[in-house]
ChimeraX commands (.cxc) that place a marker at each C-alpha (Angstrom):
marker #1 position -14.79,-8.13,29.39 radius 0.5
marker #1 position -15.47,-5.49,26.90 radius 0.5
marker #1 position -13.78,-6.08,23.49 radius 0.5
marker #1 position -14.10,-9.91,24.29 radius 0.5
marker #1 position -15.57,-11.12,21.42 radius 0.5
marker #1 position -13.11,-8.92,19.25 radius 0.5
marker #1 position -10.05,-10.67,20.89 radius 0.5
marker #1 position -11.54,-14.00,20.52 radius 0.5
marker #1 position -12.30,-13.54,16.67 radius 0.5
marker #1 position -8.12,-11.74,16.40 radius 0.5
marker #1 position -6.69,-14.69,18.39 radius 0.5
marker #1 position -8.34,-17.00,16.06 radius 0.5
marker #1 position -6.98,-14.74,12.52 radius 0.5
marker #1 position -3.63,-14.63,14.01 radius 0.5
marker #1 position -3.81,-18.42,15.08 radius 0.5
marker #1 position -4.94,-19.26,11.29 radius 0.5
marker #1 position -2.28,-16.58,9.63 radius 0.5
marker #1 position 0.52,-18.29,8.04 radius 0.5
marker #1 position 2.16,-14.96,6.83 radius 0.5
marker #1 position 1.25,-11.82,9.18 radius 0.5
marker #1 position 2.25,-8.17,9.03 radius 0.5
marker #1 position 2.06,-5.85,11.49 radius 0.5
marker #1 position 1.51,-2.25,10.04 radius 0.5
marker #1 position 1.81,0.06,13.07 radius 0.5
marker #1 position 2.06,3.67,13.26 radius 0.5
marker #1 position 2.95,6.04,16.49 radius 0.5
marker #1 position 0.25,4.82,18.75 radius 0.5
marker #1 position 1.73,1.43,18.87 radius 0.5
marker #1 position 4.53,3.67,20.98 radius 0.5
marker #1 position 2.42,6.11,23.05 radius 0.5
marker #1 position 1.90,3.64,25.89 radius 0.5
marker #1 position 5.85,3.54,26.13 radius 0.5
marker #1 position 5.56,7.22,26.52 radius 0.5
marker #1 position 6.40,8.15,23.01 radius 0.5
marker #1 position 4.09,11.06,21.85 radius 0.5
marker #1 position 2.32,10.52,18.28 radius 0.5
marker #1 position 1.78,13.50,16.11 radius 0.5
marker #1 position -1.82,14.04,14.75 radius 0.5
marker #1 position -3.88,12.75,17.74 radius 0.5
marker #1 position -5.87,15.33,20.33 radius 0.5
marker #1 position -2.49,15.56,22.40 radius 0.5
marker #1 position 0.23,14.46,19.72 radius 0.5
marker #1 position 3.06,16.42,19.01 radius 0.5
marker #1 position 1.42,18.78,16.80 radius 0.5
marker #1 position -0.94,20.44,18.49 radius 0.5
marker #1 position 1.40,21.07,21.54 radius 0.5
marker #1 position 2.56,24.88,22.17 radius 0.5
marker #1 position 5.71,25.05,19.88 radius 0.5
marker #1 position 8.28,27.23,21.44 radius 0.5
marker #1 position 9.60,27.58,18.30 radius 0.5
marker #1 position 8.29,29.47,15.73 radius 0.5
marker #1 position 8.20,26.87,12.85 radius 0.5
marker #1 position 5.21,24.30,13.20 radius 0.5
marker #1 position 7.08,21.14,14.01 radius 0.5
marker #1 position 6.21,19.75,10.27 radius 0.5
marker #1 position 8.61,22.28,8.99 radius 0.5
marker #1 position 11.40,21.51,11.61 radius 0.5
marker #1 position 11.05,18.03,10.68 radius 0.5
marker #1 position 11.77,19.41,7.14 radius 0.5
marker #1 position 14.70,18.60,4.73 radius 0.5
marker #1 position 15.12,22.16,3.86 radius 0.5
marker #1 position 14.73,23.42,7.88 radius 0.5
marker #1 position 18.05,20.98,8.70 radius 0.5
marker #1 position 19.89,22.60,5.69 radius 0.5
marker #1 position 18.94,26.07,6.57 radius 0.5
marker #1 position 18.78,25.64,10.72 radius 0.5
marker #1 position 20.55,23.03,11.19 radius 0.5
marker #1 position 21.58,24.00,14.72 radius 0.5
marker #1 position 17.97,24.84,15.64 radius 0.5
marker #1 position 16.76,21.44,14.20 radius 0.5
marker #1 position 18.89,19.11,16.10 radius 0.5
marker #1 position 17.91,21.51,19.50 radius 0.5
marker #1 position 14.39,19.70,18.50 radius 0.5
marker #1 position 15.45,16.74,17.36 radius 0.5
marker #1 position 17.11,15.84,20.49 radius 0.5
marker #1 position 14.34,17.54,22.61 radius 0.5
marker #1 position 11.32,16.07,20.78 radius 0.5
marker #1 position 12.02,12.72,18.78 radius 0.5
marker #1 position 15.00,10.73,21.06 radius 0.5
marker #1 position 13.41,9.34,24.10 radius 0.5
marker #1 position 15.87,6.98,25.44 radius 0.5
marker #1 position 14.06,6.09,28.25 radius 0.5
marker #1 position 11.31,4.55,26.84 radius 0.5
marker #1 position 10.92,0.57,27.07 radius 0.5
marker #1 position 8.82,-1.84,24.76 radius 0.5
marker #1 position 5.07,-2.04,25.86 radius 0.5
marker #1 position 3.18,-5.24,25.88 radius 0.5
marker #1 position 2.29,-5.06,22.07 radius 0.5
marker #1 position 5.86,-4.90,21.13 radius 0.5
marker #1 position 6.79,-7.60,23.42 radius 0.5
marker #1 position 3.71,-9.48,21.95 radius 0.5
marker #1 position 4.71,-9.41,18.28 radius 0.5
marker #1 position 8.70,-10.03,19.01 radius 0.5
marker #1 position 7.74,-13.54,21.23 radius 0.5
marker #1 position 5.41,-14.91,18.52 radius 0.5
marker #1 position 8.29,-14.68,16.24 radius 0.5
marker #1 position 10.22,-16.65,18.62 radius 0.5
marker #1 position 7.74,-19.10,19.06 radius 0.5
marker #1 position 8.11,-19.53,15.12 radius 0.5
marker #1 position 5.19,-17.37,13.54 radius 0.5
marker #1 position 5.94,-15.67,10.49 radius 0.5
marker #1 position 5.45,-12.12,11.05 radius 0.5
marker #1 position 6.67,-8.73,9.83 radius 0.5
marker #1 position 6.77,-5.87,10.89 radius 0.5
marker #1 position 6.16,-2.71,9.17 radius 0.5
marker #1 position 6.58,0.41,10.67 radius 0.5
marker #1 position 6.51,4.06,10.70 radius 0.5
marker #1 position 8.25,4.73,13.67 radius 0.5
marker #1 position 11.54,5.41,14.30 radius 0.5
marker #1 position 12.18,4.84,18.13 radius 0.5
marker #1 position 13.48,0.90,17.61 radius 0.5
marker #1 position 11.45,-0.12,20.51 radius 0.5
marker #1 position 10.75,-3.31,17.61 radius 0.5
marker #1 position 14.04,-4.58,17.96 radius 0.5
marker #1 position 14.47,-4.03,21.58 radius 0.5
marker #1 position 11.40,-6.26,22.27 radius 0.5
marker #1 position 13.37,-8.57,20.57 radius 0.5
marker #1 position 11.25,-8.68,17.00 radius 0.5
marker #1 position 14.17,-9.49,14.13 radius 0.5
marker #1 position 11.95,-9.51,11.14 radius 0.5
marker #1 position 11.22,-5.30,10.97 radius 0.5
marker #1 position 10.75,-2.93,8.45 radius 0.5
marker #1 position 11.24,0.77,9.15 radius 0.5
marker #1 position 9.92,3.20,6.95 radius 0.5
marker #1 position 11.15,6.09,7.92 radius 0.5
marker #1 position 14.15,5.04,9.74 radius 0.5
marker #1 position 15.76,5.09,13.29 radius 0.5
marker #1 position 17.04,7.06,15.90 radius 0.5
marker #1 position 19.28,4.47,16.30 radius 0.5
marker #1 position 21.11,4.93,12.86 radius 0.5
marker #1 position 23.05,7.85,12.27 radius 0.5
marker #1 position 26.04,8.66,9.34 radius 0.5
marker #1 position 28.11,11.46,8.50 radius 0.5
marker #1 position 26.76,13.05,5.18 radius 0.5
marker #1 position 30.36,13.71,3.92 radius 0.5
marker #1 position 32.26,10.34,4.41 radius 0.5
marker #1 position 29.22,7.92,5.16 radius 0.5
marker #1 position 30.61,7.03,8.67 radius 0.5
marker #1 position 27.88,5.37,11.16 radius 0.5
marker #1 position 27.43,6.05,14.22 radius 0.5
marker #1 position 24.65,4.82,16.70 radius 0.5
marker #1 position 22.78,6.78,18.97 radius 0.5
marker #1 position 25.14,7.03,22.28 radius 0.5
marker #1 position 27.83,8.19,19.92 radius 0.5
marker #1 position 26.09,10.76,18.15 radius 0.5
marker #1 position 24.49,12.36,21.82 radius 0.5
marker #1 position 28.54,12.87,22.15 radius 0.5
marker #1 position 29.21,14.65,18.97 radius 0.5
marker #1 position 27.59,18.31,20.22 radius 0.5
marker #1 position 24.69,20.63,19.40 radius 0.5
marker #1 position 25.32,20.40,15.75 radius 0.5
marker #1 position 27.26,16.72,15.63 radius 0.5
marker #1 position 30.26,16.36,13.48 radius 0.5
marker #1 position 32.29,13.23,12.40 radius 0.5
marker #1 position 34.93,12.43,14.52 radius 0.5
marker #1 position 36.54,11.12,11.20 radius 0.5
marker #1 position 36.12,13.91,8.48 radius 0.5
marker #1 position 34.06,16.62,10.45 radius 0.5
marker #1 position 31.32,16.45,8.38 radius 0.5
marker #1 position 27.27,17.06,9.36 radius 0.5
marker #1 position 26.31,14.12,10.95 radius 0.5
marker #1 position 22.44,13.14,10.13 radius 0.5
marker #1 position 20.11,11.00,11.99 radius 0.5
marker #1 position 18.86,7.87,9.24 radius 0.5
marker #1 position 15.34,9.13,9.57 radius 0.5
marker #1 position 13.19,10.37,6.58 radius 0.5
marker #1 position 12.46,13.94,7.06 radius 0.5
marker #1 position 9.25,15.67,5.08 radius 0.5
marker #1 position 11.00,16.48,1.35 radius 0.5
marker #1 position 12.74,13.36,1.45 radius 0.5
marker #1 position 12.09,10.02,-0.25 radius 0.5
marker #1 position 11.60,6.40,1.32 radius 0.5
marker #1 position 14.27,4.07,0.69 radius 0.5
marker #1 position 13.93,2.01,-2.27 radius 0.5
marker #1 position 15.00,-1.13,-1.12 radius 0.5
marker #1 position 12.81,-0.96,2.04 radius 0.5
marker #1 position 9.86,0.09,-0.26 radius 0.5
marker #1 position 10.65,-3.02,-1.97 radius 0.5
marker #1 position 10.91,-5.46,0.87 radius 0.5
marker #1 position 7.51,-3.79,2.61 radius 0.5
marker #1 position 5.62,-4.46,-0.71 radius 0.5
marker #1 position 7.18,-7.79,-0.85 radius 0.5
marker #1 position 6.02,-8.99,2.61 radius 0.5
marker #1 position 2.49,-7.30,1.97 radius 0.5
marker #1 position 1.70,-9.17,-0.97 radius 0.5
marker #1 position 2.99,-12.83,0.25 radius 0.5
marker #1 position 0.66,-11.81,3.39 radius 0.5
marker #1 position -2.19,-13.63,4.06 radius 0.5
marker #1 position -3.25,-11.16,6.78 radius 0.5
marker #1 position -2.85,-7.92,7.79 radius 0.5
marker #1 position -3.00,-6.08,11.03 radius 0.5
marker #1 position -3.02,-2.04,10.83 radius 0.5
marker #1 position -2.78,-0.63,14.17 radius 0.5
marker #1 position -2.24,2.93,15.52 radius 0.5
marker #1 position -1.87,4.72,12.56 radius 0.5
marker #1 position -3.88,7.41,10.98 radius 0.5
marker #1 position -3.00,6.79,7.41 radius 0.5
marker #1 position -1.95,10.24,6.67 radius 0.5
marker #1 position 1.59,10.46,5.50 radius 0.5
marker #1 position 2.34,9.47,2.10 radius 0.5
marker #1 position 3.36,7.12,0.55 radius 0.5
marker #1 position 3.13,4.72,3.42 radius 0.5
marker #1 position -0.96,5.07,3.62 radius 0.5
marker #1 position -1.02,3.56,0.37 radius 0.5
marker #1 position 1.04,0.44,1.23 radius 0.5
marker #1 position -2.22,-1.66,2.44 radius 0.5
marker #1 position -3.34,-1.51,-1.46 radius 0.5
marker #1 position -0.20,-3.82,-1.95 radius 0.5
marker #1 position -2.07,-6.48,0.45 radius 0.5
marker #1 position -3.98,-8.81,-2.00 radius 0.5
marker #1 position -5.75,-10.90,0.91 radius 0.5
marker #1 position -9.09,-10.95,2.37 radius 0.5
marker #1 position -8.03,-10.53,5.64 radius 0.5
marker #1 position -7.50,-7.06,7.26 radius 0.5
marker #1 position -8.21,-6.57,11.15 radius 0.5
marker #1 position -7.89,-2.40,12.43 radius 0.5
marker #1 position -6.92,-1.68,16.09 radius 0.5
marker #1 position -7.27,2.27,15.70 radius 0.5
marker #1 position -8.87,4.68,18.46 radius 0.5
marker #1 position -10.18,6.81,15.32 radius 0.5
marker #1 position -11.72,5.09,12.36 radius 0.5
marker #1 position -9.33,5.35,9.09 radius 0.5
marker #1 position -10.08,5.87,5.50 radius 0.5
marker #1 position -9.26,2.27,3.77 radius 0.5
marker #1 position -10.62,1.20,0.57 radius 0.5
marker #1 position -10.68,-2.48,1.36 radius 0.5
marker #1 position -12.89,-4.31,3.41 radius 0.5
marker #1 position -12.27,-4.96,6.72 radius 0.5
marker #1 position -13.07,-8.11,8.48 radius 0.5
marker #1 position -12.35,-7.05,11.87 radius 0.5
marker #1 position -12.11,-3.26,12.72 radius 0.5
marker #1 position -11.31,-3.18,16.92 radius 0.5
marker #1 position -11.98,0.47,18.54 radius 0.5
marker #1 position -9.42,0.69,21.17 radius 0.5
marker #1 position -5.79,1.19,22.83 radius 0.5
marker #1 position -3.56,-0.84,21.27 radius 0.5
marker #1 position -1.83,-2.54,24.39 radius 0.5
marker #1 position -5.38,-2.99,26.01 radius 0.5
marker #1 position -5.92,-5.94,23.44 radius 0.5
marker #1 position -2.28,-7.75,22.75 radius 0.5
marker #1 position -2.21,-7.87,26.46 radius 0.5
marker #1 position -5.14,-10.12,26.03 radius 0.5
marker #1 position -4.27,-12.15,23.30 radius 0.5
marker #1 position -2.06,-15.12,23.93 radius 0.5
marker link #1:1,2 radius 0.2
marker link #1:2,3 radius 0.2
marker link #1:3,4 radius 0.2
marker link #1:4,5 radius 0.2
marker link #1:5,6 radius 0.2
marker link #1:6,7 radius 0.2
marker link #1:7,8 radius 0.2
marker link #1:8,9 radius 0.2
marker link #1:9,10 radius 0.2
marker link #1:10,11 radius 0.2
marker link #1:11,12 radius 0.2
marker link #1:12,13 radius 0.2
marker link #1:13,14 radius 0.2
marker link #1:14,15 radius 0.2
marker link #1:15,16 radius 0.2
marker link #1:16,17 radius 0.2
marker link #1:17,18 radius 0.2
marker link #1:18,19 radius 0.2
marker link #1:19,20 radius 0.2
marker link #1:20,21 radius 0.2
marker link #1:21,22 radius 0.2
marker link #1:22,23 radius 0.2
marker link #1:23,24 radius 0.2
marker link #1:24,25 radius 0.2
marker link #1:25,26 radius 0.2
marker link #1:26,27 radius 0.2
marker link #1:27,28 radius 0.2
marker link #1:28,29 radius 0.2
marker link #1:29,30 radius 0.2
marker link #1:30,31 radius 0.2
marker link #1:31,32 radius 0.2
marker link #1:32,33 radius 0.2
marker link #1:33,34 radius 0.2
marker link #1:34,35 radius 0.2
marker link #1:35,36 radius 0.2
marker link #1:36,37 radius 0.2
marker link #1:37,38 radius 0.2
marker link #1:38,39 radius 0.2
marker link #1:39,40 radius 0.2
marker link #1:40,41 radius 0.2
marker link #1:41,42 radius 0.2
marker link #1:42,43 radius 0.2
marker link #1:43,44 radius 0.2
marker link #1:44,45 radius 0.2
marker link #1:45,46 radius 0.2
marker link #1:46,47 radius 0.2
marker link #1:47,48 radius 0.2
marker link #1:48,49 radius 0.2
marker link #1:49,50 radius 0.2
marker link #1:50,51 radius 0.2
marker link #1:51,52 radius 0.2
marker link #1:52,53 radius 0.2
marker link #1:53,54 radius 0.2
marker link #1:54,55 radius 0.2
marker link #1:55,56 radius 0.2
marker link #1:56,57 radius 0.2
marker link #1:57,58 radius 0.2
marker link #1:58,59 radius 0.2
marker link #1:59,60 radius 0.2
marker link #1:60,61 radius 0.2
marker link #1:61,62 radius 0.2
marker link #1:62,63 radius 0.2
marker link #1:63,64 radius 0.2
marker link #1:64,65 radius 0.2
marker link #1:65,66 radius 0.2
marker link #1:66,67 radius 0.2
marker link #1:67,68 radius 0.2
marker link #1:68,69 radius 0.2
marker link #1:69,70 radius 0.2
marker link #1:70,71 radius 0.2
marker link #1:71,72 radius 0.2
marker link #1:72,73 radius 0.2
marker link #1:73,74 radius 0.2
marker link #1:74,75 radius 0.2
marker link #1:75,76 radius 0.2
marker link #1:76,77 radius 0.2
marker link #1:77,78 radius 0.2
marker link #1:78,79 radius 0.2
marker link #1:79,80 radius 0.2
marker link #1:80,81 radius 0.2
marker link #1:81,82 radius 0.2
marker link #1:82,83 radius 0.2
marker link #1:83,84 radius 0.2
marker link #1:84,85 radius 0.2
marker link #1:85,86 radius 0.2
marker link #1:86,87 radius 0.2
marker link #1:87,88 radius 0.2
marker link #1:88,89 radius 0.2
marker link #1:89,90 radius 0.2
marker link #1:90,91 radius 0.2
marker link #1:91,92 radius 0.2
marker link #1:92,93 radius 0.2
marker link #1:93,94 radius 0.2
marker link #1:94,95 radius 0.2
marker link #1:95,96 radius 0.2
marker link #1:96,97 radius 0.2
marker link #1:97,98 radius 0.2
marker link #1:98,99 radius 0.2
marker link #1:99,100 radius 0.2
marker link #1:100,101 radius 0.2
marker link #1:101,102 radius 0.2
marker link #1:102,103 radius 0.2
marker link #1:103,104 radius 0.2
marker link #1:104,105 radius 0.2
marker link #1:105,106 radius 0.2
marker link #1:106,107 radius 0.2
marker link #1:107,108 radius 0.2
marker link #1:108,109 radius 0.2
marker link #1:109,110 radius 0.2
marker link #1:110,111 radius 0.2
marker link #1:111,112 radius 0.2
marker link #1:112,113 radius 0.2
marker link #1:113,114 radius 0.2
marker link #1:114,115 radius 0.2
marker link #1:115,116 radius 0.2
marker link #1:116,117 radius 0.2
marker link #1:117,118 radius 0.2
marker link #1:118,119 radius 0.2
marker link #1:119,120 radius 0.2
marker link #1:120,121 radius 0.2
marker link #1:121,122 radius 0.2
marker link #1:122,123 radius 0.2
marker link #1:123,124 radius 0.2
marker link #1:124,125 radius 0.2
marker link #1:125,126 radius 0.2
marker link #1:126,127 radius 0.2
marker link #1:127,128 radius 0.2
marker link #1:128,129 radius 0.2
marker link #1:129,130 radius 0.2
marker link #1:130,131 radius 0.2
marker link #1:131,132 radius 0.2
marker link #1:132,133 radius 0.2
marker link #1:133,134 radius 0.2
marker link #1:134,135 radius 0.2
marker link #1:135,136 radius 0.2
marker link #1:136,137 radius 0.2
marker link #1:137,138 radius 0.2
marker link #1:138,139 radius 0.2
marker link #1:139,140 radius 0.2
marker link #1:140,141 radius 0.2
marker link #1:141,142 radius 0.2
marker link #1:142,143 radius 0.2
marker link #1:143,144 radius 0.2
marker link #1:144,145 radius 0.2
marker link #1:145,146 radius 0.2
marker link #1:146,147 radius 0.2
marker link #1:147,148 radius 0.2
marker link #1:148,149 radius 0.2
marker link #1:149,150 radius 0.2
marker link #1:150,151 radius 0.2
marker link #1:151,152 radius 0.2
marker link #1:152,153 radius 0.2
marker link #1:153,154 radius 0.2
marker link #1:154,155 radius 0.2
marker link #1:155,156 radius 0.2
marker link #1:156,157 radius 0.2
marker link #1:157,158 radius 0.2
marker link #1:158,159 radius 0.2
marker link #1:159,160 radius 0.2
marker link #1:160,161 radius 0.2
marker link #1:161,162 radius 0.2
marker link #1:162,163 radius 0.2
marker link #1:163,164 radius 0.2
marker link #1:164,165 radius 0.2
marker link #1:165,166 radius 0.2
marker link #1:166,167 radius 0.2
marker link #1:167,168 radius 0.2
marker link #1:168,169 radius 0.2
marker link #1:169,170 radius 0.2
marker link #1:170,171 radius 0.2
marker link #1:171,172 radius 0.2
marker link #1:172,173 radius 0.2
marker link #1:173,174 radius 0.2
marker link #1:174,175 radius 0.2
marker link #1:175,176 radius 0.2
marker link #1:176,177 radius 0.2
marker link #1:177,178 radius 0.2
marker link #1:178,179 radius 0.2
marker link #1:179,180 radius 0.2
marker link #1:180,181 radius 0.2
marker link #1:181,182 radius 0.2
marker link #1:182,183 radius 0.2
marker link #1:183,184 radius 0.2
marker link #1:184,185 radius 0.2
marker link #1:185,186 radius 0.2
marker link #1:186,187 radius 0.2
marker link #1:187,188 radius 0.2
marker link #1:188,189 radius 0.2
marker link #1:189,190 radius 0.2
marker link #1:190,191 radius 0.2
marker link #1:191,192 radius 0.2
marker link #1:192,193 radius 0.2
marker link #1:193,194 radius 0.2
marker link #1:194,195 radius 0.2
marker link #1:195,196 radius 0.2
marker link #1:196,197 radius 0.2
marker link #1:197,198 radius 0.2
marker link #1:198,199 radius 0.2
marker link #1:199,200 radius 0.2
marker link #1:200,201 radius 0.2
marker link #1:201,202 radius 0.2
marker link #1:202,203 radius 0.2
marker link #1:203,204 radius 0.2
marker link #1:204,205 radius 0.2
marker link #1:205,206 radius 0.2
marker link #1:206,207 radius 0.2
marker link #1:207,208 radius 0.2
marker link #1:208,209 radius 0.2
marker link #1:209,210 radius 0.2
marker link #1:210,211 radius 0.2
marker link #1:211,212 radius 0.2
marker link #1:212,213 radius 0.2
marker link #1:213,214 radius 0.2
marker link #1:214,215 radius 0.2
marker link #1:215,216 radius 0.2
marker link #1:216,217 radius 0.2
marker link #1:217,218 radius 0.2
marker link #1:218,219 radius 0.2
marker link #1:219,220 radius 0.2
marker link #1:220,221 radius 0.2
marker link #1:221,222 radius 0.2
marker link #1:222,223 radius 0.2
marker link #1:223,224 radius 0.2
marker link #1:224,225 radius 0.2
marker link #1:225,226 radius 0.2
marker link #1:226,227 radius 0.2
marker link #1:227,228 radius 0.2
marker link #1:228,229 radius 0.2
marker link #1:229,230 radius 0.2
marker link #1:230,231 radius 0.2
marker link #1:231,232 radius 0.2
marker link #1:232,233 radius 0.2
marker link #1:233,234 radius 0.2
marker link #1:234,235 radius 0.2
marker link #1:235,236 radius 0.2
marker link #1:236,237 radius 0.2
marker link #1:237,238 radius 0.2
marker link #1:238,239 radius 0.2
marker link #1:239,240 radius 0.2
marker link #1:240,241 radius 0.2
marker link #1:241,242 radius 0.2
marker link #1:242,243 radius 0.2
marker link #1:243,244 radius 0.2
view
């Protein structure tokens, strides 16, 4: 089996781990059928037919200025409610119910995570799943705000409703800045997986990590300044689905 040896030496880091984090990016997702971004076929190099690169619609200042054109793509581009947790998710969220001490740190915002069942999950930039009115604060989850038209008001004060997702221009949230760092430097190793370590500040996260063991499952290599002890060339899903 190619990759055999890989899995073998992973099995035995996670088997040894006493505190692991998972730090995926969008190609843990794109075997659920969730598109990344940067990748040969990811969102951005697809024919826009817009006329704003999709960087710029996923801009603060493109929802304050076209707001009715960025929710068009929002709801076109990043809700897919039809995709299902792959075998990686499902992996991760049933070794936390088994007892292993894992987090999970991610950059995307589909909640496919929690659906798998994983508890213990940081999210960067947010979820699809979260929504709030940006008048009164009012919540709403996804179903409700599919209901509340093509630019969705609150049903309680009629202001803008905005998905809780970090758009370029906008900051991380401090407190889950704080609880990412916390969980990377009480790690005692570290997967990175499906992620191309582009988008500030979260490629600089891993420097937080003070062990000595770092394992990559990436289909391109990635600029890291730490050593790696285990660096696996390949789709994600291809080895947790042969790791027990």
């Amino acid at each position: 089996m190619e990759n055999e040896l890989e899995i073998k030496t992973l099995q035995e880091m996670i088997d040894k781990s006493k505190h692991l984090v998972f730090f995926g990016g969008a190609g843990v997702s794109t075997e659920s059928g969730i598109p990344d971004f940067r990748s040969e076929n990811g969102l951005y190099h697809l024919k826009s037919k817009y006329d704003e690169p999709y960087e710029v619609m996923l801009s603060h200042h493109y929802f304050e200025n076209n707001t009715k054109t960025f929710f068009e793509f929002y709801r076109e581009f990043m809700i897919n409610k039809s995709a299902k947790p792959n075998i990686t998710h499902k992996y991760l969220a049933n070794k936390e119910r088994l007892g292993k001490d894992i987090t999970i740190i991610t950059q995307n915002i589909d909640g496919l995570h929690q659906l798998a069942g994983s508890k213990n999950v940081i999210e960067l930039h947010g979820s699809i799943h979260r929504n709030f009115c940006t008048k009164c604060g009012k919540q709403f989850g996804l179903d409700e705000f599919l209901k509340l038209g093509n630019i969705p008001l609150c049903t309680k004060c009629g202001g803008i409703v905005k998905p809780d997702v970090v758009l370029y221009e906008e900051p991380l949230n401090d407190m889950t800045i704080t609880k990412a760092l916390i969980a990377l430097q009480k790690a005692d190793f570290l997967i990175v997986a499906g992620t191309s370590l582009n988008v500030y500040p979260a490629n600089t996260f891993i420097n937080y990590f003070f062990g000595d063991n770092i394992a990559v499952i990436n289909l391109t290599d990635l600029k890291i300044n730490r050593p790696i002890k285990l660096f696996i060339k390949s789709k994600i899903g291809k080895i947790f689905g042969n790791l027990h």
